[in-house]
C-alpha positions in Angstrom: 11.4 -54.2 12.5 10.5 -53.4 16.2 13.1 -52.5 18.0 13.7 -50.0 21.2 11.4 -49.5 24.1 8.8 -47.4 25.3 6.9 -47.1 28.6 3.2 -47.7 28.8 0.5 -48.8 31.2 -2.0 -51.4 31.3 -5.4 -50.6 32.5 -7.5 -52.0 35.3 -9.7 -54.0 32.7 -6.2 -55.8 31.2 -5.8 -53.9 27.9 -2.1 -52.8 26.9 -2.4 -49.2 24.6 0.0 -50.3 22.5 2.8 -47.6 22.2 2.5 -45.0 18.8 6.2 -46.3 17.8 5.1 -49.7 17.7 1.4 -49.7 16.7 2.7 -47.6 13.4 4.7 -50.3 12.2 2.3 -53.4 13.4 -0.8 -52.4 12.2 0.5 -52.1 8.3 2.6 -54.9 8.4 1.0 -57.6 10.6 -2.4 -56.5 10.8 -4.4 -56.6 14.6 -4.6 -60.2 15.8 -1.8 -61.4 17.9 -1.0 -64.0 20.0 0.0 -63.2 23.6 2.0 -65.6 26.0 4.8 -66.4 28.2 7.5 -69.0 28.1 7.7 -68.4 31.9 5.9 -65.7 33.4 8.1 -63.2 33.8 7.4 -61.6 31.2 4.7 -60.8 28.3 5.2 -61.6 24.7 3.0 -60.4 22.3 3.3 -62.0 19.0 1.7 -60.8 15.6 -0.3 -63.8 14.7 1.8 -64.0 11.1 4.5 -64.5 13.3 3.2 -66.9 15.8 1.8 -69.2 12.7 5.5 -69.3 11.7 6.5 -70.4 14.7 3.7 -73.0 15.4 4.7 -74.5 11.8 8.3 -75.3 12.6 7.1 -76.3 15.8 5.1 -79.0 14.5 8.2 -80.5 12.5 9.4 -81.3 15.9 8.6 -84.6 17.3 6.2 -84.3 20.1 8.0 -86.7 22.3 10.9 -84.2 22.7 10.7 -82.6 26.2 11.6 -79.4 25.2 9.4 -79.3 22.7 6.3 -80.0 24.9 7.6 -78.2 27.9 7.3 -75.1 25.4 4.0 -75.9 24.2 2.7 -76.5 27.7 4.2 -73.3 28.9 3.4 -71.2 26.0 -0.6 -72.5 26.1 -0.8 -72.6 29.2 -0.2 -68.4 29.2 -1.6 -67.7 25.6 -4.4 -66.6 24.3 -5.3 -65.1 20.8 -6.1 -61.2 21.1 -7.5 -58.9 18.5 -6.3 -55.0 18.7 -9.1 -53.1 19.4 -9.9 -49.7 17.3 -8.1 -47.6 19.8 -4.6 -50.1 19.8 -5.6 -52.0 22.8 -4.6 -55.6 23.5 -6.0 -57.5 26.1 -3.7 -59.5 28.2 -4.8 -62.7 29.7 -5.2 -62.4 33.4 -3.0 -65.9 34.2 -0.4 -64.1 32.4 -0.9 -60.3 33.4 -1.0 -61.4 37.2 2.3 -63.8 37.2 4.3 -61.3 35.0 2.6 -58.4 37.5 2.0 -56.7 34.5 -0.5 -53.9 35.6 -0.1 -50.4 35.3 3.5 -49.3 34.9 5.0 -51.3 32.0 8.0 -51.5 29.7 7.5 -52.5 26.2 10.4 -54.0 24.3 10.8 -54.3 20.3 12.4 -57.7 20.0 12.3 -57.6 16.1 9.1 -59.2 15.4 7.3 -58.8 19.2 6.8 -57.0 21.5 7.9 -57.6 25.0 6.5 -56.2 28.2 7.4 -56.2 31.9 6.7 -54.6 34.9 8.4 -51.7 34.8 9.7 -51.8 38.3 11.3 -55.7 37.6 12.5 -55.2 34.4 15.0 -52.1 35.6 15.5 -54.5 38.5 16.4 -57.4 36.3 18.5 -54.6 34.3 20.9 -54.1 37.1 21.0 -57.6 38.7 21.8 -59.0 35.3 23.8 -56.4 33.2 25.7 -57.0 29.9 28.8 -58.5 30.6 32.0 -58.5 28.5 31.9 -62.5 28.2 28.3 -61.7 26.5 30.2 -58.6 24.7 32.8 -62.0 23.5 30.4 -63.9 22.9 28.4 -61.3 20.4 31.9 -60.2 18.6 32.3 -63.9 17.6 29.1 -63.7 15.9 30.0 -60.8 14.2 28.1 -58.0 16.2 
């Protein structure tokens, strides 16, 4: 399970070190190839291909004329791209995603169970504070038993 955050930095070349917490429970469990995207650019997901396939499978039980469906794909193709780990826990990150998410140097990595989430550091602690947890979302978790 990947959950928490930790604070990392992506190089001038692209490549995300993935953080130790993270890499340490990836590596064993999913392996190194991922698939990285976006559903809209604000962010960077980074899916363990495993995880993706799973995804892509119930995805195409969906009918393609459904425009949600194919506003995802489109989005989520449009921003991917398959990566492999590197041996020192790199991940490239496509430039069409790294430059509209501004994901260069400072970065935030989120566990969201089974990806990994990054922002720019800077908008995410923006985002933070212009969007905090309120007690209708508090409501709305109790109801579903958190």
């Amino acid at each position: 399970m990947l959950r928490g955050s930790a604070r990392a930095k992506v190089d001038e070349k692209g490549r995300l070190k993935l953080p130790a917490v993270f890499r340490a429970i990836i590596e064993p469990q999913y392996g190194r190839d991922f698939f990285v995207t976006s559903f809209r650019g604000e962010s960077v997901r980074i899916y363990p291909m495993d995880v993706w396939t799973r995804i892509e499978e119930r995805l195409s039980k969906a009918s393609s004329l459904n425009p949600a469906v194919m506003r995802f794909k489109t989005s989520v193709n449009y921003y991917g791209q398959g990566a492999a780990m590197d041996p020192q826990g790199r991940i490239l990150i496509h430039p069409l995603v790294r430059e509209k998410a501004a994901t260069h140097g400072d970065v935030t990595v989120l566990g969201q169970q089974d990806f990994l989430e990054v922002w720019n550091r800077a908008a995410f602690e923006e985002r933070l504070q212009e969007e905090p947890l309120t007690d209708s979302d508090l409501g709305v978790l109790a109801e579903l038993g958190i």
